[in-house]
C-alpha positions, 0 to 999 in steps of 0.5 A: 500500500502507497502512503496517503499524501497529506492534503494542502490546505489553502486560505486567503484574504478577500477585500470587498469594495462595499460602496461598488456591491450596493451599487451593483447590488441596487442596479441588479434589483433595479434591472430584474424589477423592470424587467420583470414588469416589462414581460408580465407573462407568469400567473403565480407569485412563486414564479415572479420570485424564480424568474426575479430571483434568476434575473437578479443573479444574471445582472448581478455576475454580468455587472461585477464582470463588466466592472472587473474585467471591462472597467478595472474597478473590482467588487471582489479583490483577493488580497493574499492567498497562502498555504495553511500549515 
């Protein structure tokens, strides 16, 4: 029998610019409520909630990818990452 290798374990330190998330965050909400209302085609509350919820997360990632990867300016900033003895 070979012996077990011991698994690494790794940890990090993330930054969040929380001025840019409640931006974001309210222009997500903002975008799914009109777009919600815009369509208008389901009959039940739950499905406002799925389709709200689905929309919501759509605008959100596609907003924190813009401001990342287009503009430079990200939400999510990972500061250090290293190997936990």
């Amino acid at each position: 029998m070979t012996p077990a290798i011991p698994a690494k374990v790794y940890a990090g330190f993330f930054a969040i610019d929380t001025r840019l998330l409640l931006a974001v965050t309210v222009t997500a909400v903002l975008c799914s409520l009109g777009t919600i209302v815009a369509l208008r085609q389901w009959s039940g509350a739950r499905q406002y909630a799925l389709a709200f919820a689905a929309f919501f997360a759509g605008y959100f990632l596609l907003a924190c990818l813009i401001l990342d990867v287009g503009a430079g300016y990200p939400v999510f900033v990972l500061r250090s990452f290293f190997e936990v003895p």
